[in-house]
ZAMARGU-4260 file (C-alpha; in steps of 0.2 Angstrom, whole numbers, plus 5000, padded with zeros to 4 digits):
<rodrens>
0) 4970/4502/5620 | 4981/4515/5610 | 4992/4530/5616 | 4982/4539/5605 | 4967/4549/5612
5) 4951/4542/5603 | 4937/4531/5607 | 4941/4514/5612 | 4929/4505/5602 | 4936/4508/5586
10) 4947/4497/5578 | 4964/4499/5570 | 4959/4494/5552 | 4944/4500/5550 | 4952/4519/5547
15) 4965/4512/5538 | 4953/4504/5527 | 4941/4517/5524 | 4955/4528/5521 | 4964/4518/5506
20) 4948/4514/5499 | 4945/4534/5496 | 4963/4538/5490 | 4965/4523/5478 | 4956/4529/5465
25) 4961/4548/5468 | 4978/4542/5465 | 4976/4532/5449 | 4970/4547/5445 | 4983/4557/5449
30) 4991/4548/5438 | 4981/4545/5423 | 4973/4562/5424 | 4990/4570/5420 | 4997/4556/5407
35) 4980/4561/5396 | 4983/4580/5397 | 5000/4576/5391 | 4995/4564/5376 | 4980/4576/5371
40) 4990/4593/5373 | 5004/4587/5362 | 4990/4581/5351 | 4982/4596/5349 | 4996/4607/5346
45) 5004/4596/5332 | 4987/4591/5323 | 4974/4604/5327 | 4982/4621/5329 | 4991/4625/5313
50) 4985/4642/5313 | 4990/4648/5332 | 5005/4658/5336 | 5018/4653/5349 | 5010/4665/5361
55) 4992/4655/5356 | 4999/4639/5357 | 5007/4645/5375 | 4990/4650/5382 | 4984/4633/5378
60) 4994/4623/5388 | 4995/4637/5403 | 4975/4636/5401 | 4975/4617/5400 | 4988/4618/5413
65) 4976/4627/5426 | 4963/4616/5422 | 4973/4598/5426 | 4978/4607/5443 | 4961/4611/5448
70) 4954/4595/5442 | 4966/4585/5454 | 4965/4599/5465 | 4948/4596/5470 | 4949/4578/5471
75) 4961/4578/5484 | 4954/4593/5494 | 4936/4584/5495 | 4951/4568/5503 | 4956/4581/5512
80) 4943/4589/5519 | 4934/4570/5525 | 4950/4564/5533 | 4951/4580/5542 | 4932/4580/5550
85) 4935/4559/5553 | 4951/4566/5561 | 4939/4579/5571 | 4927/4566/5576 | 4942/4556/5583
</rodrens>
C-alpha cells in the first residue's frame, strides 16, 4: 500500500493519531512548565529571599534551572522512547 516497509494492515491515521494524542499534552507542557518556573523564580527571588547573596540567588535559578530541564527532559524521552519501539515494531 505504501513505499514504506511495514505491515499492510495498518492504516495511515491510526499512527498519526496515537502519536498526537501522546505529544499534545507534552507540549502544553513544554510550554506551561517553563512559564511557571519563570513566574515563581522571579517570585521567589523578589519576595522570599531577602537574606541570599548574588551568588545564593544564582544557585537558585541554576538549581531550579536543572530541575525544569529534567522535568521536561523525561517527559519527552518516555515520547521518545514509545515512538522509537512503535517505530521497531513497524
Amino acid at each position: 500500500m505504501f513505499d514504506a516497509e511495514g505491515p499492510d494492515d495498518l492504516t495511515f491515521c491510526e499512527p498519526i493519531h496515537s502519536t498526537v494524542k501522546g505529544a499534545l499534552w507534552r507540549v502544553a507542557l513544554t510550554v506551561l512548565i517553563p512559564a511557571a518556573w519563570i513566574s515563581g523564580t522571579i517570585l521567589f527571588l523578589a519576595f522570599f529571599a531577602h537574606g541570599l547573596s548574588a551568588f545564593q540567588d544564582v544557585a537558585v535559578l541554576v538549581a531550579s534551572g536543572l530541575l525544569l530541564f529534567a522535568t521536561v527532559a523525561a517527559m519527552w524521552v518516555t515520547f521518545g522512547m514509545r515512538m522509537y519501539h512503535r517505530w521497531v515494531e513497524w
